[in-house]
FILO-680428 format. One record per residue (C-alpha): x, y, z; residue in three letters. Coordinates in steps of 0.25 Angstrom, whole numbers, padded with zeros to 4 digits, always signed. Layout:
<lolums>
XYZALA...
</lolums>
This chain:
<lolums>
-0070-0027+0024UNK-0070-0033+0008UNK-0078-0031+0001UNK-0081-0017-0005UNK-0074-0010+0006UNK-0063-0010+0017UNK-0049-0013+0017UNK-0048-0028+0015UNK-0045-0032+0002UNK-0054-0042-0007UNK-0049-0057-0006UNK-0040-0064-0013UNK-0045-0070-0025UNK-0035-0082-0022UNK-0044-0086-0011UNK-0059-0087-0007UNK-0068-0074-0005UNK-0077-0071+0007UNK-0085-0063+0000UNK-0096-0067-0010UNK-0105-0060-0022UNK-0119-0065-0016UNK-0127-0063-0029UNK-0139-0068-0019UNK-0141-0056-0013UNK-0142-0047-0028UNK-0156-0044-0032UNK-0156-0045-0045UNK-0166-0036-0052UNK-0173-0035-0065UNK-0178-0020-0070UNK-0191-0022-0061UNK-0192-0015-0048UNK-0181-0016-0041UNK-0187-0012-0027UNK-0196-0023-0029UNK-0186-0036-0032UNK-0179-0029-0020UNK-0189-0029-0010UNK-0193-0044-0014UNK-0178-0049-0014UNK-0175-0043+0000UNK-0188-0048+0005UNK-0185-0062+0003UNK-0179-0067+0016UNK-0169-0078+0007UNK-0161-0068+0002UNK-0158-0062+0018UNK-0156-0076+0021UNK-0145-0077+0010UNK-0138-0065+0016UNK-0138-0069+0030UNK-0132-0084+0023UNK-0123-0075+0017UNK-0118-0068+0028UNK-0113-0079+0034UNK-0105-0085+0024UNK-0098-0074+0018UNK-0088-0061+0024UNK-0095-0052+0012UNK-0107-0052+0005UNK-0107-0045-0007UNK-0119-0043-0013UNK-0123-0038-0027UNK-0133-0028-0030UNK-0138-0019-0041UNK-0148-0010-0034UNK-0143-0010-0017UNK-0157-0017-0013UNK-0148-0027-0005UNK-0145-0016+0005UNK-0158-0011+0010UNK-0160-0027+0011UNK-0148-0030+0017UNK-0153-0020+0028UNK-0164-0026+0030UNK-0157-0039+0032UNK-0149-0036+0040UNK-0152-0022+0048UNK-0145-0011+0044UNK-0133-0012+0055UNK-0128-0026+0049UNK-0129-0021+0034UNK-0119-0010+0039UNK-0112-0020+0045UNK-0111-0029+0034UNK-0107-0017+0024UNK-0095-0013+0034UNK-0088-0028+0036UNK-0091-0031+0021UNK-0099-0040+0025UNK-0110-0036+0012UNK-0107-0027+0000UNK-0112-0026-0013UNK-0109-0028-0027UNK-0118-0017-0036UNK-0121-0022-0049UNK-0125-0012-0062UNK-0139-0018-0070UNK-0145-0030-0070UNK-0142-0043-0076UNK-0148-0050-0084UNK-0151-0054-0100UNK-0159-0049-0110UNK-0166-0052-0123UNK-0163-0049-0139UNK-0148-0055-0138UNK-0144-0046-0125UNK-0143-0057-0116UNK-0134-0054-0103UNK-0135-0040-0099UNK-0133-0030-0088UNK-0143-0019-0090UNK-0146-0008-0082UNK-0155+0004-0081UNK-0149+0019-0081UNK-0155+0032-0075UNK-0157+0045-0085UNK-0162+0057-0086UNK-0171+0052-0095UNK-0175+0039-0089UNK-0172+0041-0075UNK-0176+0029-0065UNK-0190+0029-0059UNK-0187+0020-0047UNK-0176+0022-0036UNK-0173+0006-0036UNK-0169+0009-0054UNK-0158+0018-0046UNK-0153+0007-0036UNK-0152-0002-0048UNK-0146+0004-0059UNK-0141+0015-0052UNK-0127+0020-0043UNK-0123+0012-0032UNK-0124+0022-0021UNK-0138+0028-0026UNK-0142+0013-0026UNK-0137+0010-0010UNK-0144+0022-0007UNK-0159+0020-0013UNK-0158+0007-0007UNK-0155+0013+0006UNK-0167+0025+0006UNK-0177+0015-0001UNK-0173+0002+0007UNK-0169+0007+0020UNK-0176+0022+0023UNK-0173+0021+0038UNK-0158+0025+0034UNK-0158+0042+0035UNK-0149+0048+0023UNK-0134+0047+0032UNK-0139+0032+0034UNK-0139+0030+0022UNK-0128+0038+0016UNK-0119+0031+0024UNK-0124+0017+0021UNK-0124+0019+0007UNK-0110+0023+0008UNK-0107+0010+0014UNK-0113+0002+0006UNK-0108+0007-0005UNK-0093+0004+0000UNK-0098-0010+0000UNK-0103-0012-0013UNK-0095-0011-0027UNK-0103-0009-0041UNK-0099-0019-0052UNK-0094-0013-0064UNK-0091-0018-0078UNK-0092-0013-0092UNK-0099-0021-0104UNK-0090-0029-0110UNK-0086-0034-0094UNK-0101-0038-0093UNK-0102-0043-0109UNK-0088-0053-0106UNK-0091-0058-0091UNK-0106-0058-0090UNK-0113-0058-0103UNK-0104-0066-0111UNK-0099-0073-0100UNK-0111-0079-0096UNK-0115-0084-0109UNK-0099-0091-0110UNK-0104-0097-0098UNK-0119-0102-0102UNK-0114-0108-0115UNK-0101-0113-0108UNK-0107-0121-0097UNK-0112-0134-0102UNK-0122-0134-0090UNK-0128-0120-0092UNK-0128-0120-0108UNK-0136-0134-0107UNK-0146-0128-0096UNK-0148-0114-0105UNK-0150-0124-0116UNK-0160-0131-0109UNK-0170-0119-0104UNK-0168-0112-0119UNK-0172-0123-0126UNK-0182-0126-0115UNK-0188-0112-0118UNK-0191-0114-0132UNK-0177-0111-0139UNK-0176-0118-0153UNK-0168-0131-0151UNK-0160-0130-0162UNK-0155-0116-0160UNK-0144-0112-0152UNK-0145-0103-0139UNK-0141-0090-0140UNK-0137-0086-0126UNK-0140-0071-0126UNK-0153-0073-0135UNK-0161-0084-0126UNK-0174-0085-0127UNK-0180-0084-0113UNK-0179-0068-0113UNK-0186-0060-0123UNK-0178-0047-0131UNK-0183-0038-0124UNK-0181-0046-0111UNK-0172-0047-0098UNK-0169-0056-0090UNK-0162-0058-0076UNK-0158-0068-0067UNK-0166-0076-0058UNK-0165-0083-0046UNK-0170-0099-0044UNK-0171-0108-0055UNK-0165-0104-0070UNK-0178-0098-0077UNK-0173-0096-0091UNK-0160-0097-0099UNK-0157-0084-0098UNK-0161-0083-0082UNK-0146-0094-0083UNK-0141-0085-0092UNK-0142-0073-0083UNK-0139-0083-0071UNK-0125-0086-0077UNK-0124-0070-0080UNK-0127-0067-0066UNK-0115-0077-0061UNK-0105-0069-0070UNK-0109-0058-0064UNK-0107-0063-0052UNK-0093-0068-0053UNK-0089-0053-0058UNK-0097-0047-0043UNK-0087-0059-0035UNK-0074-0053-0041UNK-0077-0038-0040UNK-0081-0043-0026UNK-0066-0047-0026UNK-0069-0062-0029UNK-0079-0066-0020UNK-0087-0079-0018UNK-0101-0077-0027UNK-0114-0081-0023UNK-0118-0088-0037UNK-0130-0097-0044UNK-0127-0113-0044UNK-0120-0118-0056UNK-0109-0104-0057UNK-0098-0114-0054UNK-0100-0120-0066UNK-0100-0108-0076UNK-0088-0103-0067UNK-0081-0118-0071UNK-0086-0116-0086UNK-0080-0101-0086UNK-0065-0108-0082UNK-0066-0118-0092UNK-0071-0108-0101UNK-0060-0100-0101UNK-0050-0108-0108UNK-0041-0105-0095UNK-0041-0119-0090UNK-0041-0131-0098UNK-0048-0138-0086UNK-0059-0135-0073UNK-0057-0145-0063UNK-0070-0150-0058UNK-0065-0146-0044UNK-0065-0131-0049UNK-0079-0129-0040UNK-0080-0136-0027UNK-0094-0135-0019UNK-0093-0133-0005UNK-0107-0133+0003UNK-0109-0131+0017UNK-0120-0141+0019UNK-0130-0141+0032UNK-0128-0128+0038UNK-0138-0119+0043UNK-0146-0112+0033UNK-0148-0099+0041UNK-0156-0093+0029UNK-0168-0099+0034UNK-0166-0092+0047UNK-0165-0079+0041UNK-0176-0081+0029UNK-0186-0085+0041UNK-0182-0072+0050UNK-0176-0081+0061UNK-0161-0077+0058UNK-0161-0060+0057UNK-0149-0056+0048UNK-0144-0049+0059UNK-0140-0061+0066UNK-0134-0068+0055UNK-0125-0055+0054UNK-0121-0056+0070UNK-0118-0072+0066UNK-0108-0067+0054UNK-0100-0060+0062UNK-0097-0069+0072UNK-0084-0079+0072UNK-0090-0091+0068UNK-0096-0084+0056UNK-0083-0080+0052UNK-0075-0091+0054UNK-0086-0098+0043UNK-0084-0085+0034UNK-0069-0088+0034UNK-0070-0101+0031UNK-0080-0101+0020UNK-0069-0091+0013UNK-0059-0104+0009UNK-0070-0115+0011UNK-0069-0128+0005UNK-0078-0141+0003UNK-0070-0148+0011UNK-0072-0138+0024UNK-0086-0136+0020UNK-0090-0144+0034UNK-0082-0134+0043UNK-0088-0123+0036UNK-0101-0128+0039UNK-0098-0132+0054UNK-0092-0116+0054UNK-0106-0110+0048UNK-0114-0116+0059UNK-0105-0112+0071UNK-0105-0098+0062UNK-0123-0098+0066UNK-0120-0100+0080UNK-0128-0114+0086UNK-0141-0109+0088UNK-0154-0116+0088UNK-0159-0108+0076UNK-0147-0113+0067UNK-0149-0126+0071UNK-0162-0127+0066UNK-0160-0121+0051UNK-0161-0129+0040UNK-0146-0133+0033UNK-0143-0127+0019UNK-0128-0130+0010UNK-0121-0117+0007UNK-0114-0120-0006UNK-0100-0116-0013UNK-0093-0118-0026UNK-0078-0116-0022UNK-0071-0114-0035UNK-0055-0116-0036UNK-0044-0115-0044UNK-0045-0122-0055UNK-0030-0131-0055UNK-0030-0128-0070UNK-0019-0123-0079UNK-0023-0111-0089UNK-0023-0115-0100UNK-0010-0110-0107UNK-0009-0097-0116UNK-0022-0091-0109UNK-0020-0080-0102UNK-0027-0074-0090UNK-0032-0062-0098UNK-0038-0067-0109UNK-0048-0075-0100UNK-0063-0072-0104UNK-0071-0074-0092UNK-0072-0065-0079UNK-0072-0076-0069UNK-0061-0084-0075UNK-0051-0074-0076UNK-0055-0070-0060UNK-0053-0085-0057UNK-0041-0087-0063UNK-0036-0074-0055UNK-0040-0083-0042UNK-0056-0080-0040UNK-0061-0092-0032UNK-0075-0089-0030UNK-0085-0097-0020UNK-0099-0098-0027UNK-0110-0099-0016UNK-0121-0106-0023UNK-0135-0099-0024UNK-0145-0109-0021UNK-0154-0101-0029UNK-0149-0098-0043UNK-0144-0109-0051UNK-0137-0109-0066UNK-0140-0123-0068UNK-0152-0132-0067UNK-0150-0144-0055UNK-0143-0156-0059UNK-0152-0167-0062UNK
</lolums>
């Protein structure tokens, strides 16, 4: 019943999760209409497909949110009566994040800003309530604005549940100024292949040749401006910037999940290497610290369920059959070398029917990190350790990162 509720308790952080932070699934907003980015985000058929994929490789899907639209969305999806479902076997919960991410101008840099209600100023629009307001409040307009079939005991008793599923990060300022701000500049400046590609698109943009880049001043924001991550191709240095931003931030959602997998842009193993080498704990990284494993050829039902062939509601009767278990399991302690009986395990998990066979293939693809094989370095203790997701992986966390096909920190090779 993990997570967020029931009485199993959260993995061990000694071995492999069944859970993962799909940071896929989180609409990520700017100060614009909220309602709107909504409305186009969940009417965009890829993203229901990337949940029905999700479905079927992981026991639980946790989802980050700021404002509760994926609710309303996920009913859509998925009809009412699986959500529930979902929400009772764990199967989907949520991670609520406070303000948005982003960077701004005049020397800020990496920020979390949000808005607050007063008396004096007091928000215009419900969808300002959802985001920047209390979890509960945000469930519930999301409910009566995305789903007003439900009568008011309908929807009492769902928020209730879905609020037993969900668990609101919270941290202070100096958390967010050590391991996201500073953090994600350590790891820009610190990473050979990231300071050389912010190099290259500041000086590109017009910065002086012959004057060093300042980090939280670059050039591609205004000072009065702000700017957020984006999706597809790096736009901008700071668009990385933020990207590398959004990856900590991730990391610290995975272990309030309890150490689960993350969902993450291509290139995070590489900061996530950097950060061990960095840290002055290990004189040495092995090169067999990230291990890719890929499930290659297998069906790639998303395009069934983009095209409206394959309803969500039968991928959810698929998920809860044996062979979609047994695959689930496996996937938990997978390997390179068994990545060929996990493949053979996925296709008996869709059943042999004519419809699968006539999809396109796709590769799913894993970073497996291990332990490193390394002695600490002597005289450093534990404690004195200045990075959030060293000091959780030296304390056993041994994260899987799903690779978005989407985002990328770092340009293709060659």
């Amino acid at each position: 019943m993990w997570p967020f509720g029931g009485n199993s308790e959260k993995p061990s952080r000694t071995r492999r999760s069944n859970a993962i932070v799909d940071s896929r699934l989180h609409v990520k907003h700017d100060l614009g209409p909220a309602d709107l980015r909504n409305a186009q985000f969940f009417g965009q058929p890829v993203h229901r497909a990337h949940l029905g994929s999700q479905l079927l490789l992981y026991e639980h899907l946790i989802i980050p949110t700021n404002d509760f639209a994926i609710v309303p969305g996920l009913i859509q999806w998925l009809g009412q009566e699986n959500f529930e479902a979902a929400l009772d076997c764990g199967a989907i919960s949520f991670l609520r994040r406070m303000g948005l991410l982003g960077y701004a101008g005049n020397g800020i840099g990496i920020c979390a800003f949000d808005i607050r209600d007063t008396p004096e100023r007091p928000f215009l629009f419900w969808w300002q309530k959802a985001l920047f307001g209390d979890l509960a409040e945000a469930i519930e307009l999301q409910l009566i604005h995305g789903v007003p079939s439900l009568n008011k005991r309908q929807r009492d008793n769902l928020v209730r549940t879905i609020e037993a599923r969900s668990r609101p990060l919270t941290y202070d300022n100096n958390f967010f100024i050590k391991n996201i701000e500073q953090e994600s500049y350590r790891d820009v400046r610190d990473t050979p292949e990231l300071a050389g590609y912010v190099t290259r698109l500041v000086k590109a943009a017009g910065h002086p040749q012959d004057q060093p880049i300042d980090l939280q001043r670059l050039p591609d924001v205004a000072p009065t401006g702000l700017q957020l991550a984006s999706d597809g191709e790096v736009l901008n240095a700071t668009d990385l910037v933020v990207r590398v931003a959004e990856t900590n931030m991730e990391i610290v959602l995975a272990d309030l999940a309890g150490g689960a997998d993350l969902y993450v842009s291509g290139g995070a193993e590489v900061i996530l290497r950097r950060k061990l080498l960095r840290s002055g704990m290990l004189a040495v990284v092995p090169d067999g610290f990230a291990r890719l494993l890929e499930l290659n050829g297998i069906p790639d039902i998303r395009v069934a369920i983009e095209s409206g062939t394959l309803p969500l509601s039968d991928i959810w009767e698929l998920r809860q059959k044996r062979p979609a278990r047994r695959f689930r399991q496996w996937l938990v302690d997978a390997e390179p070398k068994t990545s060929r009986d996990l493949e053979r395990l996925y296709v008996e998990s869709l059943g042999r029917t004519s419809l699968v066979q006539s999809l396109p293939v796709r590769v799913i693809r894993f970073v497996l990190t291990t332990a490193v094989g390394a002695v600490p370095i002597l005289g450093v203790a534990l404690g004195v350790i200045d990075s959030f997701f060293v000091e959780k992986y030296l304390a056993g966390y041994r994260p899987k990162l799903m690779i978005d096909e989407i985002r990328k920190l770092l340009p293709p090779s060659g």
